[in-house]
N, C-alpha and C positions, 0 to 999 in steps of 0.2 A: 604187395601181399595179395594181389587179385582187384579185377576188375568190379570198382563200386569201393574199394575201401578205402575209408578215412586217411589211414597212414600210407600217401600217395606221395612219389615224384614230384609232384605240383607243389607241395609244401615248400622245397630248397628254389624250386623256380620262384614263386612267388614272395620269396626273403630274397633271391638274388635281384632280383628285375627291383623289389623299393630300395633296396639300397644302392645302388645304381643311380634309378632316378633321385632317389632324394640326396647323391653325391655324397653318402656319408662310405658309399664303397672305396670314393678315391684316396680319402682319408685315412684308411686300415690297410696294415700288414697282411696282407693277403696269402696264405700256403696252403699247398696240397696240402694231404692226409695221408702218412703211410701207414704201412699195415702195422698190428701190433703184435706184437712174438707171443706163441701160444702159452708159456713159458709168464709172461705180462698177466696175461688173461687170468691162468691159475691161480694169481693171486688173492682173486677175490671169487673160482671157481672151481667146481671138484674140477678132475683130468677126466672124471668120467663122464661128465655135463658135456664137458668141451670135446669129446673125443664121441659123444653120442648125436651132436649135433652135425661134427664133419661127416662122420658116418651118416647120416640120412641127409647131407646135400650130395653125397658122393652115391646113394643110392639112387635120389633125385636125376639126376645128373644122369646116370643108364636109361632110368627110364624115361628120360625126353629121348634120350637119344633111339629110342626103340618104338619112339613115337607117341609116347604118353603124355598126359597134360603135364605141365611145367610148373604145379604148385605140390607140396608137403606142408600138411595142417599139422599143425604143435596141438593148438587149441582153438575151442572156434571164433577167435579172434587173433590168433596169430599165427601165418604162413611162412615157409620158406622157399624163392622161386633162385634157380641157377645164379643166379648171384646174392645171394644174401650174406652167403657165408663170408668172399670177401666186401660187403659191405660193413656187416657189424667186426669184421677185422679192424678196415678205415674207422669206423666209430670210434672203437678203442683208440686205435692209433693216433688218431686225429688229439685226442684227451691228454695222452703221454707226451707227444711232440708239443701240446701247448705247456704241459707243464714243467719239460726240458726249457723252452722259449723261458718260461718265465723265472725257472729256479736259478737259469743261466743270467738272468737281467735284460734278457735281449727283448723280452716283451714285458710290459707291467703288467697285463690279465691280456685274458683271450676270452673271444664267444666261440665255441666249435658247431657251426653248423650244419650237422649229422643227422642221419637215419641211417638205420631204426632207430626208435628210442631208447633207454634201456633201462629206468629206474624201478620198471615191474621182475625184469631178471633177476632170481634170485640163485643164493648159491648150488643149486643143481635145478634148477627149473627157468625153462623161456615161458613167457608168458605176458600175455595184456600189449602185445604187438611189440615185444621187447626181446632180443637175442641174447643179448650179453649185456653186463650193467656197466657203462663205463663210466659212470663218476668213482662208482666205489671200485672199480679196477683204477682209475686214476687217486684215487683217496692211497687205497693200499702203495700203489705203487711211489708215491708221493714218502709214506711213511720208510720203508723199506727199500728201495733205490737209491732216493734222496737223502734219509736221516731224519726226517723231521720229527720231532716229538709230540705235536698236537694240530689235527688236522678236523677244521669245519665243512659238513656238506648241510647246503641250506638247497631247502625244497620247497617250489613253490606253484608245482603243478595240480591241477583240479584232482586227482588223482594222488590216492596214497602211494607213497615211493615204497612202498609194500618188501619190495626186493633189496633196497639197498640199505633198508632195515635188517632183512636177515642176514646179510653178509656182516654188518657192523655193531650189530649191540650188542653190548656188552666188553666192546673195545674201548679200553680207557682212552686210548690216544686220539679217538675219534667222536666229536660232536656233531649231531643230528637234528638241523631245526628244520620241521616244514611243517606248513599250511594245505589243510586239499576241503573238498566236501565230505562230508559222512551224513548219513548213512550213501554210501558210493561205491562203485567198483572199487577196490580188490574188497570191500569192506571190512578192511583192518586197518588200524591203528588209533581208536580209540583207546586201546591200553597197549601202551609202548612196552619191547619188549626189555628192554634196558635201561638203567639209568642215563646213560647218555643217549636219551632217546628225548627230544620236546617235540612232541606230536599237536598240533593246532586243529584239531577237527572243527569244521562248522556246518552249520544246516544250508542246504538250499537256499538262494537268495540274497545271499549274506553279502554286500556290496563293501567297496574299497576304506571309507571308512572306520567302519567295525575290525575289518581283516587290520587296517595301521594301526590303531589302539591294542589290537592283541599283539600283534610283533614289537613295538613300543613296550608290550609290560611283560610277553614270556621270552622273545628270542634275544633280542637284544640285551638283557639282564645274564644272561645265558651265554651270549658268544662273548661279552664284554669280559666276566667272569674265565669264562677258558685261555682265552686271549689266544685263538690260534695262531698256524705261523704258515698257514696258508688255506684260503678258501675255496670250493667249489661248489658251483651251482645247478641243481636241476632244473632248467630253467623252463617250465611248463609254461605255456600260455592260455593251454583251453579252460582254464578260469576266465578269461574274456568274458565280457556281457553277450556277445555273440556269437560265442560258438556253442555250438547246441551238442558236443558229446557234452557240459558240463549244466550246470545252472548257478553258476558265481555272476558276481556283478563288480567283475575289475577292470579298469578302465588301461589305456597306453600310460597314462598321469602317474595310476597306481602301478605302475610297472617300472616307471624311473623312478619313483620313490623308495620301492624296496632294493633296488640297484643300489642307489646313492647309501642307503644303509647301511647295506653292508660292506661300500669303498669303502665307509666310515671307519666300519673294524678292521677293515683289511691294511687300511691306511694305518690305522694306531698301531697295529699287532702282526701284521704281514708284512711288511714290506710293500702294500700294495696289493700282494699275488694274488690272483682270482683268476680260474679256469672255471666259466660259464659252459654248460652243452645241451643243448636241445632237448626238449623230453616231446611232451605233448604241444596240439595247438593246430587246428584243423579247419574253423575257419579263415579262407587262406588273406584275405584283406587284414579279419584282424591278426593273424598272426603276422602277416607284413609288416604292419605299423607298429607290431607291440614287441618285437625284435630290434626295430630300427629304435625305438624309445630304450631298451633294453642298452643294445649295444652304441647309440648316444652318451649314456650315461657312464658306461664304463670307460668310453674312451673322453669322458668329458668336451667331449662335440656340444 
């Protein structure tokens, strides 16, 4: 998105390079990302969202080619340069193919490790360094491809999932737990817009403890109740004690733990199924190790 920003290249490097070293890459099904059919996308976006965004990579697109700089500002934290457009296609796609792997049996869950992120995308707006939302395109697509009748997206990025709020409240079929800071960028979600919305706001500071005693007494009560029949995860990490877009105090520890949680449901009430995807998570050490604790736990390494 330009040089200096946060949602960098270096993010997928420094997740491939610890998993690798720490051997737990040898261990995992490993698959490209194809692209996702635009047709996919619409599920969870207007035609006009999507049709306004190709339009200005394809305006983009002329004017590199006429010598201009190589970025398009959405908003002043999110850019689109010559490839973005099929990157957050692979985002999507990556989402879809895991959750074909999984509805088919051939995978028990997956982590999709993608950019851009997408849990700020809402249904006609890119925004908060996010193109397109591909949990809740893979949510929708999950209910309406597949058949499913009740489908959980658990959020757990320092950041409210703002977007994949708007696409999904008030959808019975679909439950909404997540955890972020407030008062915080997008600063919404202290009042949920749905009843199937469980929004966790907490203050600055708030370390791993505090955050499991609440997911313990709102999400859990919650997902155990719907009883989904398949999971998906925003899987933010810049709640890290270390990364400085956020000020949370969650550790790698706390990162397998809310993992194993939710196998828990997913195990009683899925089959298993869980499609994990990337959201936030920028410093790059801790986001290493707190992907690798992440994706440990779901493949029970």
């Amino acid at each position: 998105m330009g040089p200096g920003h946060p949602e960098c290249p270096e993010r997928l490097d420094a997740i491939e390079d610890r998993l690798l070293a720490s051997g737990v890459g040898d261990a995992l099904d490993r698959r490209e990302a194809p692209e996702a059919s635009l047709g996919d996308i619409e599920l969870a976006h207007s035609k006009m969202h999507v049709a306004a965004i190709r339009g200005l990579e394809l305006e983009l697109a002329e004017h590199i080619a006429a010598g201009g700089r190589g970025y398009a500002q959405i908003d002043p934290d999110t850019a689109l340069n010559a490839y973005s457009w099929s990157a957050a296609l692979h985002a999507c796609g990556a989402v879809l193919a895991a959750t074909d792997a999984v509805m088919a049996g051939e995978l028990e869950n997956a982590f999709c490790a993608v950019r851009p992120p997408g849990h700020h995308a809402c249904h006609d707006r890119s925004m908060g360094f996010c193109i397109f939302n591909q949990v809740a395109v893979g949510a929708r697509y999950a209910l309406q491809r597949h058949g499913l009748s009740r489908v959980a997206v658990v959020d757990f990025d320092v950041h409210h999932g703002n977007g994949t709020e708007d696409i999904l409240a008030g959808d019975e079929r679909v439950l909404m737990v997540g955890i972020f800071q407030h008062p915080f960028y997008p600063g919404t979600g202290a009042h949920p817009l749905g009843a199937n919305m469980v929004n966790l706001p907490v203050p600055a500071y708030t370390k791993g403890d505090v955050i499991r005693k609440m997911i313990e007494d709102k999400w859990l009560p919650r997902l155990e109740a719907f009883k989904p029949e398949m999971i998906f995860i925003s899987a933010g990490f810049d709640a890290h004690r270390d990364d400085d877009l956020g000020q949370l105090g969650l550790v790698e520890a706390d990162y397998t733990w809310m993992t194993q949680r939710i196998k828990e449901i997913a195990n009683k009430h899925a089959k298993g199924r869980i499609v994990s995807s990337l959201e936030g998570g920028y410093n790059l050490g801790a986001l290493a190790r707190s992907v690798e604790a992440h994706v440990r736990a779901l493949a029970d390494l």
